[in-house]
Jmol script that loads the backbone (N, CA, C; Angstrom):
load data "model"
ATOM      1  N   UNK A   1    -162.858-139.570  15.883  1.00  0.00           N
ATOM      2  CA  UNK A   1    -163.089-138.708  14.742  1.00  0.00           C
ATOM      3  C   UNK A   1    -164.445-138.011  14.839  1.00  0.00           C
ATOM      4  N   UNK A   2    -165.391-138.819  15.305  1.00  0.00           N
ATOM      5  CA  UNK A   2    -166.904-137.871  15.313  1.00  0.00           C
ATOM      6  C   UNK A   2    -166.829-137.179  16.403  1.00  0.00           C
ATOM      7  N   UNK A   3    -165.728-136.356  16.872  1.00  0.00           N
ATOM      8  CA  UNK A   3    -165.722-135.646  18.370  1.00  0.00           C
ATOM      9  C   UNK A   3    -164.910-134.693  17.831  1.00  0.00           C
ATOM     10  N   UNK A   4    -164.371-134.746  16.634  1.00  0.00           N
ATOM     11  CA  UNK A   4    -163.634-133.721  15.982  1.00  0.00           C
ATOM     12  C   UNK A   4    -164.404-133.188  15.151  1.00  0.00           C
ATOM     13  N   UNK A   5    -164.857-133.932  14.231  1.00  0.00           N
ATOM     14  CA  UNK A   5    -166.427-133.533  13.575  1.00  0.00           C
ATOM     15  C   UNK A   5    -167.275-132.421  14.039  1.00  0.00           C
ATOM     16  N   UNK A   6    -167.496-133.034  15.354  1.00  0.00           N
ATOM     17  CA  UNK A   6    -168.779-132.636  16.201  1.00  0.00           C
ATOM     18  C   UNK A   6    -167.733-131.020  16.342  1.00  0.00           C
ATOM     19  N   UNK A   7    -167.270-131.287  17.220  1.00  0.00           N
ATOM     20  CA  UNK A   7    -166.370-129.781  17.207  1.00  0.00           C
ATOM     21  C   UNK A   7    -166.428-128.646  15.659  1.00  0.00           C
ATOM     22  N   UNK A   8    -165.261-129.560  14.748  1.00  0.00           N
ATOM     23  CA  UNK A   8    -165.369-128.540  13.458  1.00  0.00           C
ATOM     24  C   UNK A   8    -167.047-127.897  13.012  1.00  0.00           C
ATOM     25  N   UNK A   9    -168.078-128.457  13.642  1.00  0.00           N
ATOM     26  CA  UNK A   9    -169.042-128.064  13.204  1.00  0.00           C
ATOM     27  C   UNK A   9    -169.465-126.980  14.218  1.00  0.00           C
ATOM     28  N   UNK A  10    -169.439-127.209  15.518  1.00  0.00           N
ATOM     29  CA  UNK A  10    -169.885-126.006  16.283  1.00  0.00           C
ATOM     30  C   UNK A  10    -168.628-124.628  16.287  1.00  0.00           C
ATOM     31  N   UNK A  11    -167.464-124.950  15.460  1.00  0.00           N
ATOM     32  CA  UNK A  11    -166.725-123.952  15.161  1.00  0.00           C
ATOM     33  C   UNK A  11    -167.157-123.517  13.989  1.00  0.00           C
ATOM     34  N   UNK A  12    -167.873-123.996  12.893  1.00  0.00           N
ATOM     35  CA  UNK A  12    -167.919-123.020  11.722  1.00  0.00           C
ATOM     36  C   UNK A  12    -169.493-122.434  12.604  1.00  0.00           C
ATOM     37  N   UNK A  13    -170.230-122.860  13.349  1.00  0.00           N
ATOM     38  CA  UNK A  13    -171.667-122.404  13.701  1.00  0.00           C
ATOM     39  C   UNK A  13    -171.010-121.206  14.395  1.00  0.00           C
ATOM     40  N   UNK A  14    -170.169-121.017  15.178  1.00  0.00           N
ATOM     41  CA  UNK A  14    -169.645-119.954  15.985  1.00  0.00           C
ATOM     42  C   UNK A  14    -169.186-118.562  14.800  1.00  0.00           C
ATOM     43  N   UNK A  15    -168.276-119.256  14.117  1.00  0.00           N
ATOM     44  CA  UNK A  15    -167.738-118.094  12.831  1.00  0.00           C
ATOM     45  C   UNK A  15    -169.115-117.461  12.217  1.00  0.00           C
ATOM     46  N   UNK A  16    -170.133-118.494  12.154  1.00  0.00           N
ATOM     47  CA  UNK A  16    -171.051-118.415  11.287  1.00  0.00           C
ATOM     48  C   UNK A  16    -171.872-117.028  12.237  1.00  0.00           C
ATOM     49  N   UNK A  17    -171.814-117.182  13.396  1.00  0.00           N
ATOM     50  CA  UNK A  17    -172.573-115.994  14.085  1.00  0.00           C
ATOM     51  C   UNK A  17    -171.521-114.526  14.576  1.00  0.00           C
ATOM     52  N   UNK A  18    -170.263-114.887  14.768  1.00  0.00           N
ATOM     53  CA  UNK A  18    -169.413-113.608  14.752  1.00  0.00           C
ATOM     54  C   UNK A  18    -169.346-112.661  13.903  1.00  0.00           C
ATOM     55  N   UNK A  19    -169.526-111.313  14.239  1.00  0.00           N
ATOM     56  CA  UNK A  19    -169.352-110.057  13.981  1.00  0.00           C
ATOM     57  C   UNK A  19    -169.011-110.079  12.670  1.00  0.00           C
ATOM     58  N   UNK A  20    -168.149-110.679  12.694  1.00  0.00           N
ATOM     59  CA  UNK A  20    -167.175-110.459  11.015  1.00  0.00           C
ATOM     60  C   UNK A  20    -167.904-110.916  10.110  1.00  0.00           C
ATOM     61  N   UNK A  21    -168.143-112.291  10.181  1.00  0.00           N
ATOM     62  CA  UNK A  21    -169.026-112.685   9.034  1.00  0.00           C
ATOM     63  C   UNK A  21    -170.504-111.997   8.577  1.00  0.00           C
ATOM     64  N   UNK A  22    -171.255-111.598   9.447  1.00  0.00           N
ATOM     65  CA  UNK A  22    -172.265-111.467   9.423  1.00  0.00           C
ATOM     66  C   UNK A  22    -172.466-109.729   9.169  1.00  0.00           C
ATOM     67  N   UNK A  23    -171.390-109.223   9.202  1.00  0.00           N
ATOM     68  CA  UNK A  23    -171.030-107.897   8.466  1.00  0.00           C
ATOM     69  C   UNK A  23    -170.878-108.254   6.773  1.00  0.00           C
ATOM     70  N   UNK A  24    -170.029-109.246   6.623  1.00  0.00           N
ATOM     71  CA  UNK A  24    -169.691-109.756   5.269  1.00  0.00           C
ATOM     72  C   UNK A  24    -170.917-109.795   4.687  1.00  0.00           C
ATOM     73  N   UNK A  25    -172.003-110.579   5.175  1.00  0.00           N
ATOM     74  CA  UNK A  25    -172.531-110.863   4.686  1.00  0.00           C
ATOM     75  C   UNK A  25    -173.806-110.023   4.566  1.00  0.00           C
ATOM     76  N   UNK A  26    -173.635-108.887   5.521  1.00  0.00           N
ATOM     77  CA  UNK A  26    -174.526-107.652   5.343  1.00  0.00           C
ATOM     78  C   UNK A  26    -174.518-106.923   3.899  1.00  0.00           C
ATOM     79  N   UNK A  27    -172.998-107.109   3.977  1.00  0.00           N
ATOM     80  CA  UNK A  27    -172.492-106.036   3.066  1.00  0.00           C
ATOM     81  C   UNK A  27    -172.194-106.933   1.312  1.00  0.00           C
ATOM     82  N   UNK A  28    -172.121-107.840   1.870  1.00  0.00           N
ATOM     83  CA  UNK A  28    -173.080-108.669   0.031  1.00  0.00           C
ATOM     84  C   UNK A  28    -174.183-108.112  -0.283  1.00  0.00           C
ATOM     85  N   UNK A  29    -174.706-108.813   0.614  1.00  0.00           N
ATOM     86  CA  UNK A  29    -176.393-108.390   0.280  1.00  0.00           C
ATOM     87  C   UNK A  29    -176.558-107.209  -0.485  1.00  0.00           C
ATOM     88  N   UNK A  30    -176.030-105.970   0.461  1.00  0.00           N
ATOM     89  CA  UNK A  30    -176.267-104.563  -0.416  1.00  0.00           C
ATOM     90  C   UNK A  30    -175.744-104.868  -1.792  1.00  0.00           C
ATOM     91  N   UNK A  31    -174.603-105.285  -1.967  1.00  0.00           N
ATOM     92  CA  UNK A  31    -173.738-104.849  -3.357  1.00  0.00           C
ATOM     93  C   UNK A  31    -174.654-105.453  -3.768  1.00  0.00           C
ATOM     94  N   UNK A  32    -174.887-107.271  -3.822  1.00  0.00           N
ATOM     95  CA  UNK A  32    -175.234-107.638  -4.993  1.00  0.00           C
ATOM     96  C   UNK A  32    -177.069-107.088  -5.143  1.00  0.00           C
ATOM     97  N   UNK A  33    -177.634-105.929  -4.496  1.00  0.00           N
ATOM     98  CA  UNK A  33    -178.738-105.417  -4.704  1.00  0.00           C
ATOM     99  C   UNK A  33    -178.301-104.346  -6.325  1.00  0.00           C
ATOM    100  N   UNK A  34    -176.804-104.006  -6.480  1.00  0.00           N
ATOM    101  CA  UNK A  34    -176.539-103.728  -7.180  1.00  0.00           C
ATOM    102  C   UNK A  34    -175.661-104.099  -8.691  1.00  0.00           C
ATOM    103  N   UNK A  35    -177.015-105.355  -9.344  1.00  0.00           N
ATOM    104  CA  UNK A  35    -176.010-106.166 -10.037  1.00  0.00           C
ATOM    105  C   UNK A  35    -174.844-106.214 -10.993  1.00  0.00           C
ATOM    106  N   UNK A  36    -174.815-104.515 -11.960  1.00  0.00           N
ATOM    107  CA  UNK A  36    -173.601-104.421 -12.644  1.00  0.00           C
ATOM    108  C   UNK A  36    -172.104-103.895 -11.621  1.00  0.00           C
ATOM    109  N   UNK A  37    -172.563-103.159 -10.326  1.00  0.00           N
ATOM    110  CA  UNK A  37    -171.377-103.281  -9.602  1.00  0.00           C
ATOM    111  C   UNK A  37    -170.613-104.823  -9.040  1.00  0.00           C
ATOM    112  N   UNK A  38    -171.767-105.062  -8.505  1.00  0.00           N
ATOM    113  CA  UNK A  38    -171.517-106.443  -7.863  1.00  0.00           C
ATOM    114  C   UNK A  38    -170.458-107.323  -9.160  1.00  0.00           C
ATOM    115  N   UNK A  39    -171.462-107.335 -10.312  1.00  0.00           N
ATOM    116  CA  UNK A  39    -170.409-108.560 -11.716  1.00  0.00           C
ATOM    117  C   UNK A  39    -169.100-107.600 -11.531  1.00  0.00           C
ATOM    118  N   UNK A  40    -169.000-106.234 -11.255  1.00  0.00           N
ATOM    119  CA  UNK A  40    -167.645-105.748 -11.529  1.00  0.00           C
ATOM    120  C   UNK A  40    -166.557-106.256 -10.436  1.00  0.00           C
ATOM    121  N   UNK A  41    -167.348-105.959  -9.106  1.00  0.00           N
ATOM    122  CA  UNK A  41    -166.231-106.640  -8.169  1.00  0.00           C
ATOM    123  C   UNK A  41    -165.687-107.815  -8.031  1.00  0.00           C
ATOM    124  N   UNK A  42    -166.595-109.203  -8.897  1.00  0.00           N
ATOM    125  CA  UNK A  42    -166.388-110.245  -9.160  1.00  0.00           C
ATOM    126  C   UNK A  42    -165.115-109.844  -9.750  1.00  0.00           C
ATOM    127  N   UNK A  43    -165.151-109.210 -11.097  1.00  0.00           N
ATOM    128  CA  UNK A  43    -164.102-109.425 -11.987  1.00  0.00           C
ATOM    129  C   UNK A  43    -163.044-108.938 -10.768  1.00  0.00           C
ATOM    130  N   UNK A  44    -163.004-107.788 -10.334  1.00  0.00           N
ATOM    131  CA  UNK A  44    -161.998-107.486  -9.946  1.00  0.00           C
ATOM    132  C   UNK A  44    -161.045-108.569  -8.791  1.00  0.00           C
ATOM    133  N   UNK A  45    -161.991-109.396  -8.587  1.00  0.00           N
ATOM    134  CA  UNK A  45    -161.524-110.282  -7.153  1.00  0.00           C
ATOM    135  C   UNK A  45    -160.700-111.539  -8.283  1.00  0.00           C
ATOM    136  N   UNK A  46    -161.441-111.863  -8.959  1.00  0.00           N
ATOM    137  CA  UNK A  46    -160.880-113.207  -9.899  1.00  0.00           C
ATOM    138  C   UNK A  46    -159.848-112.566 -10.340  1.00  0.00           C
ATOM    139  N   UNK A  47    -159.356-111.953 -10.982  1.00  0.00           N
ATOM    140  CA  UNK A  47    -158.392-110.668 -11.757  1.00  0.00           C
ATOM    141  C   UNK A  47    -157.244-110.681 -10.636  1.00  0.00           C
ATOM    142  N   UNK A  48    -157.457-110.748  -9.449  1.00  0.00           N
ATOM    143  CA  UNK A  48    -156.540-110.101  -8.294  1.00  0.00           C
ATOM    144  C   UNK A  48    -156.029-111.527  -8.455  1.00  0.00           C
ATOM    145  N   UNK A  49    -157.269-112.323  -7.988  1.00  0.00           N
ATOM    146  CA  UNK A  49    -156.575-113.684  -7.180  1.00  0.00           C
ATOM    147  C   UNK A  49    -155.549-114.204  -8.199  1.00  0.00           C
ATOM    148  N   UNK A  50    -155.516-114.069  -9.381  1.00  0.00           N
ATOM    149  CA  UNK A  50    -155.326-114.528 -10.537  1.00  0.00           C
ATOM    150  C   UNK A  50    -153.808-114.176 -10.059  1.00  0.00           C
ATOM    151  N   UNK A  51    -153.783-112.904  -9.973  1.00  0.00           N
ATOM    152  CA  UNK A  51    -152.136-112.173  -9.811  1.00  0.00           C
ATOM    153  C   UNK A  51    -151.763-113.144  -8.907  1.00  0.00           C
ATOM    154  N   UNK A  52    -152.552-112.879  -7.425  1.00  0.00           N
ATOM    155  CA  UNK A  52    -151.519-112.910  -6.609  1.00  0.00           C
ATOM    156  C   UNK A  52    -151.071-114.973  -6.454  1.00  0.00           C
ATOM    157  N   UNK A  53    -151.987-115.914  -7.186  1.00  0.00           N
ATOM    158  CA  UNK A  53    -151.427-116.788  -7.619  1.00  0.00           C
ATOM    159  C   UNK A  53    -150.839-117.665  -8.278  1.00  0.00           C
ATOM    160  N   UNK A  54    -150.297-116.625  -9.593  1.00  0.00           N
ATOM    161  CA  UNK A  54    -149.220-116.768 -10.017  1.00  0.00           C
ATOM    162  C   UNK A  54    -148.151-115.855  -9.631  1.00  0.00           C
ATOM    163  N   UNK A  55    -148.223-114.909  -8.855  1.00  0.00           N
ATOM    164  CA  UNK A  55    -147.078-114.492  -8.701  1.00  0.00           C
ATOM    165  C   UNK A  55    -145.726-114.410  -9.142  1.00  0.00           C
ATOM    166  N   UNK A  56    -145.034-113.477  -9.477  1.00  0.00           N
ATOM    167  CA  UNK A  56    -143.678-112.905  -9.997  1.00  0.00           C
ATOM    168  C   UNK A  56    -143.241-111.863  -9.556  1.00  0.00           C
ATOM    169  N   UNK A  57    -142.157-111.526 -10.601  1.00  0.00           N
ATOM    170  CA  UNK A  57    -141.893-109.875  -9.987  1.00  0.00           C
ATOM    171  C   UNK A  57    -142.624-109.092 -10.689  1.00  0.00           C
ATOM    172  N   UNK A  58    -143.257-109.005 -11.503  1.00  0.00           N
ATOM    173  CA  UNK A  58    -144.037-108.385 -11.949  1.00  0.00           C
ATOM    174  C   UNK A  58    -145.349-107.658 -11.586  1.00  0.00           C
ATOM    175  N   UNK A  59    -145.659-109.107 -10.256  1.00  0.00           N
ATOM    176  CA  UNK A  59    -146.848-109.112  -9.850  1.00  0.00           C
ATOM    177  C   UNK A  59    -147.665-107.678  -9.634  1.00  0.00           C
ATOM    178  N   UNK A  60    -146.324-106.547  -8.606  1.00  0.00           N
ATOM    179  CA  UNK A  60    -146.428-105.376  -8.291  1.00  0.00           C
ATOM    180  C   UNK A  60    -147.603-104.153  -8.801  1.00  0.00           C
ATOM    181  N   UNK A  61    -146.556-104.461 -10.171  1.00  0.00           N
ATOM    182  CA  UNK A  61    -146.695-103.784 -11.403  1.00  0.00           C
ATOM    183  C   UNK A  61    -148.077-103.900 -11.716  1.00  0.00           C
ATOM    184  N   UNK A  62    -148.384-105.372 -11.823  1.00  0.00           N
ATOM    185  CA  UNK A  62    -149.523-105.761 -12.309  1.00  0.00           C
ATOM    186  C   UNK A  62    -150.552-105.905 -11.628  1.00  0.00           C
ATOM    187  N   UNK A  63    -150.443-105.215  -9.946  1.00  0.00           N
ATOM    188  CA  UNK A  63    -151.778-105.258  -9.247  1.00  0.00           C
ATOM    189  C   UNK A  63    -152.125-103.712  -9.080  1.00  0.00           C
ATOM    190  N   UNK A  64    -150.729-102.974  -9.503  1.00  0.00           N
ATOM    191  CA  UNK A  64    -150.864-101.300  -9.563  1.00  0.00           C
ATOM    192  C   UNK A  64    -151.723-100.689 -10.416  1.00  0.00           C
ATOM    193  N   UNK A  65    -151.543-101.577 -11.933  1.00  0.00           N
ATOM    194  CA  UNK A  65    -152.459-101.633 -13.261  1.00  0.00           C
ATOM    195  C   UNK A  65    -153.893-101.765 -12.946  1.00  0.00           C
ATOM    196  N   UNK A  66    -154.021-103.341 -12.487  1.00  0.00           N
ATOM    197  CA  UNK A  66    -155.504-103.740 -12.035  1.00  0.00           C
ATOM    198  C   UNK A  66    -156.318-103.077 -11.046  1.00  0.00           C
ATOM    199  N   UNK A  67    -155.651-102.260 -10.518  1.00  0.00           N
ATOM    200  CA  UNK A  67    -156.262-101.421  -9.490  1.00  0.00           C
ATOM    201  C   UNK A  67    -156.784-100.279 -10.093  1.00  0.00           C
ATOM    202  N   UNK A  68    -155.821 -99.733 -11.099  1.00  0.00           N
ATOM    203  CA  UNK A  68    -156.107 -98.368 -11.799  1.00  0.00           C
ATOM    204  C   UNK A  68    -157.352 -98.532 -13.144  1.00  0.00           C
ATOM    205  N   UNK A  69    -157.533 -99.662 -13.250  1.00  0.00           N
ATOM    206  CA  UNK A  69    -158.213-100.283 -14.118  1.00  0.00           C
ATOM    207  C   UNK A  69    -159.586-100.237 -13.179  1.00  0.00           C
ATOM    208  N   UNK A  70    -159.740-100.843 -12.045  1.00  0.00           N
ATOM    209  CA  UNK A  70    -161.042-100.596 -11.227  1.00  0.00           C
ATOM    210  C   UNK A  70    -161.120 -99.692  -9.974  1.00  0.00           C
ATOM    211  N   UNK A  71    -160.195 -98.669 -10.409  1.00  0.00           N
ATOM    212  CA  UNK A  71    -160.530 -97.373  -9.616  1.00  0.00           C
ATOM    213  C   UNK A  71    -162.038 -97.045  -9.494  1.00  0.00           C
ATOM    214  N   UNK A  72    -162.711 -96.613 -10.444  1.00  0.00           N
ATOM    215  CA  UNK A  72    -163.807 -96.453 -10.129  1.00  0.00           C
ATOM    216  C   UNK A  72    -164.862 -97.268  -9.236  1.00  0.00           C
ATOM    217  N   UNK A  73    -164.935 -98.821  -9.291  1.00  0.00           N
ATOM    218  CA  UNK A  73    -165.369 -99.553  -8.055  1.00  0.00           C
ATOM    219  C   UNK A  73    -164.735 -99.264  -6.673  1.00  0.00           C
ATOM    220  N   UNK A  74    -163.362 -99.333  -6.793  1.00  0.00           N
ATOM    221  CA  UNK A  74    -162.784 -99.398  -5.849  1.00  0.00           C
ATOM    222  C   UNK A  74    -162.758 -98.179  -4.600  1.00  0.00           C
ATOM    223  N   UNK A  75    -163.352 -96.851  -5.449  1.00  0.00           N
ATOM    224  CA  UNK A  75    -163.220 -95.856  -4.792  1.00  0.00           C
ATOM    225  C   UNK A  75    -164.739 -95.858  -4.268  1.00  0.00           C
ATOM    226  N   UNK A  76    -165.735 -96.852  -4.632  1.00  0.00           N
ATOM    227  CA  UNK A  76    -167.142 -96.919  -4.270  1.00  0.00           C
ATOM    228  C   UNK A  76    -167.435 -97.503  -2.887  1.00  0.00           C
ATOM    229  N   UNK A  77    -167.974 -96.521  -1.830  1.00  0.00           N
ATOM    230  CA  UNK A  77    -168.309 -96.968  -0.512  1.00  0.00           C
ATOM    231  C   UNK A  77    -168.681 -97.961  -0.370  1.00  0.00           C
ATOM    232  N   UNK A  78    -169.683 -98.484  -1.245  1.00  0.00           N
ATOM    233  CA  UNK A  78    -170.316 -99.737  -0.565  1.00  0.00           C
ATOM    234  C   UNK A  78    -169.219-101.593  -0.992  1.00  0.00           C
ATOM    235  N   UNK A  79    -168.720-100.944  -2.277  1.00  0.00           N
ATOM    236  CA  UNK A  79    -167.369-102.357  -2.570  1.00  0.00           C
ATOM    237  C   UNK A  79    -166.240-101.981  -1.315  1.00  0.00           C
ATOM    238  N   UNK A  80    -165.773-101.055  -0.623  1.00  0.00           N
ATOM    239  CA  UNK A  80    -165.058-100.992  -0.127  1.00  0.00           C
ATOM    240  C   UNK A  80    -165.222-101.501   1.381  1.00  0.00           C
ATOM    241  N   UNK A  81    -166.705-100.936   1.569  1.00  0.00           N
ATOM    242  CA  UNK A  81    -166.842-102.149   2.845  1.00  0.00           C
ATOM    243  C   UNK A  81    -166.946-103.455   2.899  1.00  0.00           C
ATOM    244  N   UNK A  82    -167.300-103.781   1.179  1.00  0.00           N
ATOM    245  CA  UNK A  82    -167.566-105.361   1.064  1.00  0.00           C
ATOM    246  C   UNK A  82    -166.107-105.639   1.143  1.00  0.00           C
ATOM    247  N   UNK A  83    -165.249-105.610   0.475  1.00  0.00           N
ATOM    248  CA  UNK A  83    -163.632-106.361   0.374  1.00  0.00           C
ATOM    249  C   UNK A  83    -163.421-105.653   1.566  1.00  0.00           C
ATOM    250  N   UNK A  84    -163.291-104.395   2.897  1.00  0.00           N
ATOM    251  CA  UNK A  84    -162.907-104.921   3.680  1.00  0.00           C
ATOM    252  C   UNK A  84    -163.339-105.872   4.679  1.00  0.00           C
ATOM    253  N   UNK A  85    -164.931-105.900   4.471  1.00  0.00           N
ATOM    254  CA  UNK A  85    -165.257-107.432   5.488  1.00  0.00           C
ATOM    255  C   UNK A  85    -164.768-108.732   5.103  1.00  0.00           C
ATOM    256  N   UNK A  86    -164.910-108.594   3.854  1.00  0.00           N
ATOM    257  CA  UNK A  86    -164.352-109.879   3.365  1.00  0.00           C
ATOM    258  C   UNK A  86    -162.834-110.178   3.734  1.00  0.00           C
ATOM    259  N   UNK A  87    -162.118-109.501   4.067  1.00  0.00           N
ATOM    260  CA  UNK A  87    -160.579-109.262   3.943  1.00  0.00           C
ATOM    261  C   UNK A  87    -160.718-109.702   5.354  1.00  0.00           C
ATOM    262  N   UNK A  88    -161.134-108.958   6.961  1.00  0.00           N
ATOM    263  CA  UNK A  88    -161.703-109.575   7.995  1.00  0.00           C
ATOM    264  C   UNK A  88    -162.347-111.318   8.644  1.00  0.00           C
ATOM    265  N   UNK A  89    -163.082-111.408   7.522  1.00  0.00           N
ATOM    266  CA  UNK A  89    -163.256-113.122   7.682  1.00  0.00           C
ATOM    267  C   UNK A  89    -162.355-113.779   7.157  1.00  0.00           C
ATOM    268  N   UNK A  90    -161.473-113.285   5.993  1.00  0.00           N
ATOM    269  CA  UNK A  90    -160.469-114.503   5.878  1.00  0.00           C
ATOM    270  C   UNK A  90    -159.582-114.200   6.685  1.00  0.00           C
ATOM    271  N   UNK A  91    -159.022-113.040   7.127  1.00  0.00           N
ATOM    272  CA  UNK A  91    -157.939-112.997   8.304  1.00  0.00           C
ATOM    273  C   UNK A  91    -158.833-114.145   9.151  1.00  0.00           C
ATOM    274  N   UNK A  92    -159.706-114.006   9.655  1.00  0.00           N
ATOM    275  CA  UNK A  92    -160.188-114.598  10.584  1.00  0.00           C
ATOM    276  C   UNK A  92    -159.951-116.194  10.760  1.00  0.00           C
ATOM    277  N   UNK A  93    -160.277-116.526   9.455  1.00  0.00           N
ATOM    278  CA  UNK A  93    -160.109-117.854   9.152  1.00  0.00           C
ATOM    279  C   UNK A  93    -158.949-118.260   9.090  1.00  0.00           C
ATOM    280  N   UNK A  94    -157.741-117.215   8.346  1.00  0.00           N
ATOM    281  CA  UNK A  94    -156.405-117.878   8.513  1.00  0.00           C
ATOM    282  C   UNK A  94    -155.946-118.186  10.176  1.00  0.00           C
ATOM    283  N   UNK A  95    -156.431-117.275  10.713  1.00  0.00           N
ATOM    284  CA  UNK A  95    -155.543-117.415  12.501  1.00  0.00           C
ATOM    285  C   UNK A  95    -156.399-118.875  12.807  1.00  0.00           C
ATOM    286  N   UNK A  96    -157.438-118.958  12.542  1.00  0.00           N
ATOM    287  CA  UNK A  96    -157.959-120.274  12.859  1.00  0.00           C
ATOM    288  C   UNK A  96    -157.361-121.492  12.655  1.00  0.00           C
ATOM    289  N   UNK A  97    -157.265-121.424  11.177  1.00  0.00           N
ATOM    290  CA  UNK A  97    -156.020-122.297  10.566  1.00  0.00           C
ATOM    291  C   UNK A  97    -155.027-122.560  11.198  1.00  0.00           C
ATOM    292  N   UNK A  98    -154.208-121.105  11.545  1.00  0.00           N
ATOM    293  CA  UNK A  98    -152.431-121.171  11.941  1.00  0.00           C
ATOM    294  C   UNK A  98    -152.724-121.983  13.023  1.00  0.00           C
ATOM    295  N   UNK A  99    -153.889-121.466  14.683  1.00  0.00           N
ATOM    296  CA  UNK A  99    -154.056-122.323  15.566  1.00  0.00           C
ATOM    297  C   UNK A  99    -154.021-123.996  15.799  1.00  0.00           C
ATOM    298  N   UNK A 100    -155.232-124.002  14.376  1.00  0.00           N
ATOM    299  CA  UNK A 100    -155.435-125.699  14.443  1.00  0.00           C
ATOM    300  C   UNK A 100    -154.356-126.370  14.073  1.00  0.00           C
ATOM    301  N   UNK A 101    -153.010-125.416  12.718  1.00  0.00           N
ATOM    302  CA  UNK A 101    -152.120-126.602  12.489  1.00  0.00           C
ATOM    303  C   UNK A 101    -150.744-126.145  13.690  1.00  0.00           C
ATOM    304  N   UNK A 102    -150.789-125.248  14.416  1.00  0.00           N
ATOM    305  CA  UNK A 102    -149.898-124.854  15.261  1.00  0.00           C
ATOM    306  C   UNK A 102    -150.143-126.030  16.693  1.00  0.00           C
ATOM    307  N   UNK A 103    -151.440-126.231  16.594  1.00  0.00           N
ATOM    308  CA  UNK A 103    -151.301-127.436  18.159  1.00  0.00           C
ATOM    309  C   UNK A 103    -151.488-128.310  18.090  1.00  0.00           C
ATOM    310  N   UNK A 104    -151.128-128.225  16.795  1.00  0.00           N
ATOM    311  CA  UNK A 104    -151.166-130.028  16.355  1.00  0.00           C
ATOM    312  C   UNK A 104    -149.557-130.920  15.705  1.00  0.00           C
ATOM    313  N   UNK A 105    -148.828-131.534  16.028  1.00  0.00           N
ATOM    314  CA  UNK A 105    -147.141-131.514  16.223  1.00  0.00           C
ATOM    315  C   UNK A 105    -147.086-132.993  14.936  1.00  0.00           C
ATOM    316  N   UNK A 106    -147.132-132.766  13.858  1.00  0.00           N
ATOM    317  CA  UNK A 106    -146.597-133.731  12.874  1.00  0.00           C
ATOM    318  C   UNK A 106    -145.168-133.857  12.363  1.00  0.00           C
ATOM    319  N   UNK A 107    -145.085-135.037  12.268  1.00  0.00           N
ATOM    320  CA  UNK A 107    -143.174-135.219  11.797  1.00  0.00           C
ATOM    321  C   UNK A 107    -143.340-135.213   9.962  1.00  0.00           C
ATOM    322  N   UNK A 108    -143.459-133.605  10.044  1.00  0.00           N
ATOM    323  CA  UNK A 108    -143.225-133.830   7.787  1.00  0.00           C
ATOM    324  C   UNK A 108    -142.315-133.458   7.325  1.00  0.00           C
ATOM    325  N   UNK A 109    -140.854-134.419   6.909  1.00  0.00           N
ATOM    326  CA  UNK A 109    -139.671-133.836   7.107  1.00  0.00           C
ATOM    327  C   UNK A 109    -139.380-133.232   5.464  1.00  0.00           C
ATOM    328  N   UNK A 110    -140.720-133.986   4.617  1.00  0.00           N
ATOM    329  CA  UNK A 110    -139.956-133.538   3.427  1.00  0.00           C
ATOM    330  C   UNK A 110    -140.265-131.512   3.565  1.00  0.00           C
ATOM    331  N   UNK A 111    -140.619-131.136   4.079  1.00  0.00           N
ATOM    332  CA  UNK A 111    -141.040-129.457   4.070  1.00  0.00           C
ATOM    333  C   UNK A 111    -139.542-129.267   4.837  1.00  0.00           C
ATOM    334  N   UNK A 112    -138.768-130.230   5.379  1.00  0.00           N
ATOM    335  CA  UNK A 112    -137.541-129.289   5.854  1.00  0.00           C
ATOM    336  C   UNK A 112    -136.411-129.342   4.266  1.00  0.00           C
ATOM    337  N   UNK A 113    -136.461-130.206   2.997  1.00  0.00           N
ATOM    338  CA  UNK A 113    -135.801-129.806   2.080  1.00  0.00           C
ATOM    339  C   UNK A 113    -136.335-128.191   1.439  1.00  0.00           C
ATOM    340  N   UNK A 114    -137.130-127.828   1.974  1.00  0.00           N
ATOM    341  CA  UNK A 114    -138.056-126.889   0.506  1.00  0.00           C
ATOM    342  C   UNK A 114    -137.284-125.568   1.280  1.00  0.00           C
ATOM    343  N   UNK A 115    -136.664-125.652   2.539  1.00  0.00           N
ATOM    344  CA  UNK A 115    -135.957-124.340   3.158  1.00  0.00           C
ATOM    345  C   UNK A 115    -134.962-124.088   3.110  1.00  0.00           C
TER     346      UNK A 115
END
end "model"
wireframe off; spacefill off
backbone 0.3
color backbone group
């Protein structure tokens, strides 16, 4: 286990210095130099996540609304590079994910009722 440890740690030190993140985190910096945009993109991110985890059919509808609702951030250069870096490191992180649970072979049969 401390050899997996040791690993998971020089993998977040690696993420921690790649391109992606360190754009992300360029591009914080600026926004939150701008603090009533910055509280706005908050809302808008909590607001989203909100949708997209409860999800319905509605959801559509209701991220078409929330969008038109923060058009004005949204059409702002500097939020738009922030959510797309941000959008970049979590892709990033999901393929990481898919990898680590893809080469790793567990017998979990109750996930074969849920299909």
């Amino acid at each position: 286990m401390n050899s997996v440890m040791y690993q998971t740690r020089m993998l977040n030190r690696e993420i921690k210095h790649s391109n992606e993140y360190n754009q992300y985190l360029r591009t914080l910096q600026r926004l939150r130099e701008k603090p009533e945009l910055y509280a706005r993109t908050k809302e808008f991110q909590k607001r989203s996540m909100v949708l997209q985890c409860t999800a319905d059919y509605n959801t559509l509808d209701e991220m078409g609304r929330l969008r038109s609702e923060y058009q004005d951030i949204l059409n702002n250069p500097l939020v738009s590079d922030f959510l797309g870096a941000e959008q970049r490191v979590m892709g990033m992180l999901r393929r990481v994910e898919d990898a680590l649970f893809d080469g790793v072979d567990l017998a979990v049969d109750i996930l074969d009722d849920w299909e």
